[in-house]
C-alpha positions in Angstrom: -9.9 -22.1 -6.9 -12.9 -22.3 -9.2 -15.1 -19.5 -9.7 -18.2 -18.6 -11.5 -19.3 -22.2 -13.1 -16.7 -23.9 -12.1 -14.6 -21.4 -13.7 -10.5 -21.9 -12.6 -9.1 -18.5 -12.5 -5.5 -19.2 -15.0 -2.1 -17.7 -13.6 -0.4 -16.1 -16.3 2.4 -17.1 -19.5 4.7 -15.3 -18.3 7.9 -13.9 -21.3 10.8 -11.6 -20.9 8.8 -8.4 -21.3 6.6 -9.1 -18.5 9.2 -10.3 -16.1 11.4 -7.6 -16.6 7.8 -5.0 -16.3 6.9 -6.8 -12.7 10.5 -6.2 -12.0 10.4 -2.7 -12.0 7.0 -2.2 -10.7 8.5 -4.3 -8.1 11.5 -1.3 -7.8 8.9 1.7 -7.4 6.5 -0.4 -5.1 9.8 -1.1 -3.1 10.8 3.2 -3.6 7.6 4.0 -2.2 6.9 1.6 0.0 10.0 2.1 2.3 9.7 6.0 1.9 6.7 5.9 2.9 6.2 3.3 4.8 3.6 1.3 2.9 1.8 1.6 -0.2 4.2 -0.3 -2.4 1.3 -2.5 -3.0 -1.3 -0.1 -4.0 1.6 0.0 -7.5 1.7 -3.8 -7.7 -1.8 -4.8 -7.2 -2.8 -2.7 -10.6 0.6 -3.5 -12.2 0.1 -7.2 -11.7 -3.7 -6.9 -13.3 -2.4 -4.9 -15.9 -0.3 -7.3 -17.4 -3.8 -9.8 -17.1 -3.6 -11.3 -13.7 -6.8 -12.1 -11.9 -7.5 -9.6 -9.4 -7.7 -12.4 -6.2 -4.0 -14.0 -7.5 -2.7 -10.5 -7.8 -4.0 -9.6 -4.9 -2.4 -12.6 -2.6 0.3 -12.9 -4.7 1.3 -9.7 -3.1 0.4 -10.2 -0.2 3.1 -13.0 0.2 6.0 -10.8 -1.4 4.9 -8.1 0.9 5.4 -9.7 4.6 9.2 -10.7 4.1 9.7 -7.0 2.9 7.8 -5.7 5.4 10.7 -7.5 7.8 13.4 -6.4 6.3 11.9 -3.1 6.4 10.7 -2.8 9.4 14.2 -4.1 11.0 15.6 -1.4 8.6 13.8 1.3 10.4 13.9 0.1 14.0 17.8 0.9 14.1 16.6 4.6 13.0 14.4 4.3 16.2 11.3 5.1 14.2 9.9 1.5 15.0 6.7 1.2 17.6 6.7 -2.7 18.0 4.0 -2.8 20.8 1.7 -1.2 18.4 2.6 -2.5 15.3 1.8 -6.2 16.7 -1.3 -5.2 18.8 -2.8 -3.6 15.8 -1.3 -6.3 13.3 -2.8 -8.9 15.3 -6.9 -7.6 14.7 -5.6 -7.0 11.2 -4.9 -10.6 11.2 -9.3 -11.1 11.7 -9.6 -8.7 9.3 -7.8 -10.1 6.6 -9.5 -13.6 7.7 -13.0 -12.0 6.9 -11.6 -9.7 3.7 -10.6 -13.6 2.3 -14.3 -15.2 3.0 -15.6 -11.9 1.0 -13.2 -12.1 -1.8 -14.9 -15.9 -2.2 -17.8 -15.6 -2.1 -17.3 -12.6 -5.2 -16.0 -15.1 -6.9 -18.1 -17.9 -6.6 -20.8 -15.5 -7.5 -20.0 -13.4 -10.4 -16.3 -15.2 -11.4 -13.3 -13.5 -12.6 -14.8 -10.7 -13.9 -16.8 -9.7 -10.6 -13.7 -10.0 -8.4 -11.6 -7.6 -10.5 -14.4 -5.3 -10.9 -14.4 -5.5 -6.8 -10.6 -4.9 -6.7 -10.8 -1.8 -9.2 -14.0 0.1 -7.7 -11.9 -0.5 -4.3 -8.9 1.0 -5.4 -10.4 3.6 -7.1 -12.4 4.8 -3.7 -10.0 4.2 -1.8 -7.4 5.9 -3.6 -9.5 9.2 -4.4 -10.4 9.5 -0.5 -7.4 9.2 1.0 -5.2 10.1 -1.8 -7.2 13.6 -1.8 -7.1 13.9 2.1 -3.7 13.1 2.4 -2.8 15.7 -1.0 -4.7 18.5 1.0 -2.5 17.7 4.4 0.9 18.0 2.3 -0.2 21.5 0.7 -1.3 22.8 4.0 2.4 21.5 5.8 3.8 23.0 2.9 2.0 26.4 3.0 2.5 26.8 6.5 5.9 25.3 6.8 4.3 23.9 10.2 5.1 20.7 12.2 3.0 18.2 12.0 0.4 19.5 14.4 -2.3 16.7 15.7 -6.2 16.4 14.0 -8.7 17.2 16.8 -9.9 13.7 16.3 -6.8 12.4 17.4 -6.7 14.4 20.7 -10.2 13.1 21.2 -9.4 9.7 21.1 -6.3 10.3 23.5 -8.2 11.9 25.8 -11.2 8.8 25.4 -10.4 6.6 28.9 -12.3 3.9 27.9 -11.1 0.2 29.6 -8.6 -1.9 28.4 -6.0 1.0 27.9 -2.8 -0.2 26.6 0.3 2.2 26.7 2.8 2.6 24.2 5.8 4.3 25.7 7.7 4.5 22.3 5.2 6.9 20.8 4.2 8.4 24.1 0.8 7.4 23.3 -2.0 6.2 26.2 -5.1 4.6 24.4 -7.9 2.5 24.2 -7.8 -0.8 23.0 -11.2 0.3 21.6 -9.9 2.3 19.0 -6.7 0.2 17.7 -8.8 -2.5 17.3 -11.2 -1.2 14.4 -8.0 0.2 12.8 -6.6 -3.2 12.6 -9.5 -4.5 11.4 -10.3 -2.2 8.3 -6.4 -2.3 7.8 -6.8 -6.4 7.8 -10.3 -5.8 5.4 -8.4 -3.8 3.1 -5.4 -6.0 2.8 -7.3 -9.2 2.0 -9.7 -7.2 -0.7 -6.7 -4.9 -2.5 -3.4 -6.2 -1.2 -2.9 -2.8 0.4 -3.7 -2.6 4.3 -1.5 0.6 4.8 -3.5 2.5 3.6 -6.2 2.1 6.8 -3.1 1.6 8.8 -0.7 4.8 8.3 -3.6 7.6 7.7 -5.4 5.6 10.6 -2.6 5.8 12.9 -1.3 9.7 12.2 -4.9 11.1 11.8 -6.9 8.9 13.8 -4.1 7.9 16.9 -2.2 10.8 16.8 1.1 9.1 15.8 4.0 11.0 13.9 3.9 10.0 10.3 7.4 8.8 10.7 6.6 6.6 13.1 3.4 5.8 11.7 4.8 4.3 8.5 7.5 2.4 10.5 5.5 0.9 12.6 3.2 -0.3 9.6 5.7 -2.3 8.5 5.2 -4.3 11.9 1.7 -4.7 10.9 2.6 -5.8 7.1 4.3 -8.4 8.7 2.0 -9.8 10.9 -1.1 -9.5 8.7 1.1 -10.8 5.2 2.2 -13.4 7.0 -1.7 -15.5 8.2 -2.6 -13.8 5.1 -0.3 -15.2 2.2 -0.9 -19.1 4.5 -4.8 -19.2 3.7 -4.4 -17.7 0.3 -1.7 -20.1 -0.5 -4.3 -22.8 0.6 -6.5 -21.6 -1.9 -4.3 -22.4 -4.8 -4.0 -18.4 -5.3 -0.6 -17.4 -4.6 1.4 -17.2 -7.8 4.9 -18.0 -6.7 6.7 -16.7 -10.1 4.8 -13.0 -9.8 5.8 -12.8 -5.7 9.7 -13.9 -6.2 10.6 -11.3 -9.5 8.3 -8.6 -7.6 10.2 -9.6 -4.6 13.6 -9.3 -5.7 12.9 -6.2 -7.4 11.3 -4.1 -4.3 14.2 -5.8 -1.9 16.3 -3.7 -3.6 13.9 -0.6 -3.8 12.6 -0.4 0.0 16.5 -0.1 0.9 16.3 2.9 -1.7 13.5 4.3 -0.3 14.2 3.8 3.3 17.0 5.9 3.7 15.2 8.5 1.6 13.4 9.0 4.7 16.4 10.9 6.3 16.5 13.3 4.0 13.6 14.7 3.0 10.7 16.8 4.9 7.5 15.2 5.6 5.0 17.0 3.3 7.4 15.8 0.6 6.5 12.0 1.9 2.6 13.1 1.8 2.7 14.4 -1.7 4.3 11.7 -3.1 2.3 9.1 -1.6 -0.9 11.3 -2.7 0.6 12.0 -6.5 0.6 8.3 -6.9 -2.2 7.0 -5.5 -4.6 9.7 -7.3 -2.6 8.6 -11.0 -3.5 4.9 -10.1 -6.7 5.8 -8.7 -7.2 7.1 -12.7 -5.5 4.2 -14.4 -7.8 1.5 -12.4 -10.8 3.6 -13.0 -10.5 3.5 -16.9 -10.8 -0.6 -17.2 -14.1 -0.6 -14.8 -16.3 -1.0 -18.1 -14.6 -3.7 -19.2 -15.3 -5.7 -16.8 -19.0 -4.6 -16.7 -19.1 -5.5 -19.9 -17.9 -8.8 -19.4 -20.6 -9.0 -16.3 -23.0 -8.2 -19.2 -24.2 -5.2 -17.5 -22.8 -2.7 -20.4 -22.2 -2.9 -23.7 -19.4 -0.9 -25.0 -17.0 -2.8 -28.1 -14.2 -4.2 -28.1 -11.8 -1.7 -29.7 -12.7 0.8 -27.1 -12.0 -1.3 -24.1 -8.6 -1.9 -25.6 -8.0 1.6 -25.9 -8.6 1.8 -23.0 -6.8 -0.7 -21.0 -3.6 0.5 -22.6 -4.5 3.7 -21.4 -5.0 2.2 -18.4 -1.4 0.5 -18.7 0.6 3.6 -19.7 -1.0 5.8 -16.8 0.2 3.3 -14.3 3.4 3.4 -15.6 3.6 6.9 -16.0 2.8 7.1 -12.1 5.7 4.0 -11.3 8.1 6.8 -13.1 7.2 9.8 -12.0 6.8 8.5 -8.0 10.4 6.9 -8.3 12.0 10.4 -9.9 10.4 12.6 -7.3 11.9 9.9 -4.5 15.1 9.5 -6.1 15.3 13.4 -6.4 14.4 14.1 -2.8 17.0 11.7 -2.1 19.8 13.5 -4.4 19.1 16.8 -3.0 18.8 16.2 0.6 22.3 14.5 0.0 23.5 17.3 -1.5 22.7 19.6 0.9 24.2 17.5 3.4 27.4 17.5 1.7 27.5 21.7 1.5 26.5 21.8 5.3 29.3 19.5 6.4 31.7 21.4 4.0 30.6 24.6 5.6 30.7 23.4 9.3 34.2 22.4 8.4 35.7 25.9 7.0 33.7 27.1 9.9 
């Protein structure tokens, strides 16, 4: 696709080193992602643009890894019963016009200010986007902690169940009665934020425990419905576009395969604040590490001036603190996973000399 002057965004030289990096951000995105349901992506977006990739290639490049996951998650989680399908396709399809409209916006970025405008437009995405809800979702997991409560509805959400506003559509698996008006926006902005950062869960799961009143169980299960659905129209018109970067998707996508069957059936075992502060811990790390390379690409853009030794400092900065959040996400998973097991093991040992 040609950008800024007829500029032709490059896909990258790809060596050992790199392959073997995108393989195990493909892991942790795959950890996290079937833990909690989504947000795999919001590690492999920045991972893929840390190693150099154009933000619009990394961006549909992972969107084409992510619908087939999405599937195998998704059927993964269904035989747990955690699945809404009705939902997951009524909101995935006005994701599908969102993602449509996040594509056009993505172009037009590009045609305008070139390479350097579009990943300054993924970054400063991310790094609102991760701040907000990474901050709002932190604060929920200390206050389930603190008060060891259920997970008890937001007044929002009993407003909008209560809202009897024509078309209402039910949803018998979540015991849920609502407006068509309300899943509709939610698809969209979850659609919106897909197309611009490759991460659509983020609207989605927040969206549908806060905003619809959904368990966040079933919330993130049923996202993977909508991954589906939106990755899928998604990946065909960026693929049109010349920007889907075959080699990337496949060595991510063998990578989180293995990871979202990890992280899936860490769901079982551990209590849902721990699911919250995970997803919070990394998101507010690679809120950070995205945050740290915005002047270099204002710089390029000509807008400041900072030189050149700096802005390498800093994007290896930026490099390690992504990595740093890849580790530290996949030992708190794979921890939660060892001692939920664990304990397991000494109740069933118990109930037996019982």
């Amino acid at each position: 696709m040609h950008g800024h002057a007829g500029e032709i965004l490059e896909f990258i030289d790809l060596n050992l080193a790199s392959a073997l990096f995108l393989f195990a951000v493909g892991i942790v995105g795959g950890l996290v992602s079937g833990f909690i349901g989504s947000g795999g992506a919001f590690v492999l977006t920045p991972g893929m643009m840390s190693l150099g990739v154009p933000g619009p290639i990394a961006v549909a490049s992972n969107m084409c890894h992510k619908f087939p996951k999405a599937l195998v998650g998704a059927i993964k989680r269904y035989k747990y019963g955690q699945v809404d399908i009705k939902m997951g396709v009524i909101i995935g399809i006005s994701a599908e016009i969102g993602v449509q409209v996040g594509i056009q916006v993505q172009k037009v970025i590009l045609e305008t200010w070139g390479e350097a405008g579009s990943n300054l437009y993924v970054s400063l995405a991310f790094v609102v986007i991760l701040v907000t809800v990474g901050g709002f979702v932190f604060r929920d997991a200390l206050r389930l902690k603190k008060t060891g409560a259920e997970e008890k509805k937001t007044k929002l959400a009993e407003w909008v169940q209560s809202v009897n506003l024509w078309p209402m559509v039910n949803f018998p698996r979540s015991g849920l009665r609502l407006s068509f008006w309300f899943t509709a926006p939610l698809g969209f902005a979850t659609g919106m934020m897909a197309a611009t950062i490759a991460v659509g869960g983020f609207a989605g799961v927040p969206g549908m425990i806060y905003i619809l009143g959904m368990s966040s169980l079933m919330a993130s299960a049923s996202e993977l419905v909508i991954a589906f659905v939106m990755g899928l129209g998604g990946t065909l018109i960026w693929a049109w576009y010349g920007m889907v970067d075959i080699r990337l998707t496949l060595i991510i996508l063998a990578g989180s395969l293995f990871g979202v069957q990890l992280g899936a059936i860490g769901t079982t075992y551990v209590k849902d604040y721990m699911i919250k502060y995970v997803m919070s811990m990394i998101m507010l790390i690679v809120a950070f590490s995205r945050g740290i390379v915005i002047p270099k690409y204002l710089t390029q853009l000509g807008v400041m001036d900072m030189d050149p030794g700096t802005l390498s400092i800093m994007s290896k900065v930026s490099f390690a603190t992504m990595s740093a959040a890849l580790c530290i996400g996949a030992f708190i998973i794979i921890k939660a996973m060892v001692t939920g097991l664990r304990e397991e093991r000494r109740l069933e040992v118990n109930g037996e000399h019982a």
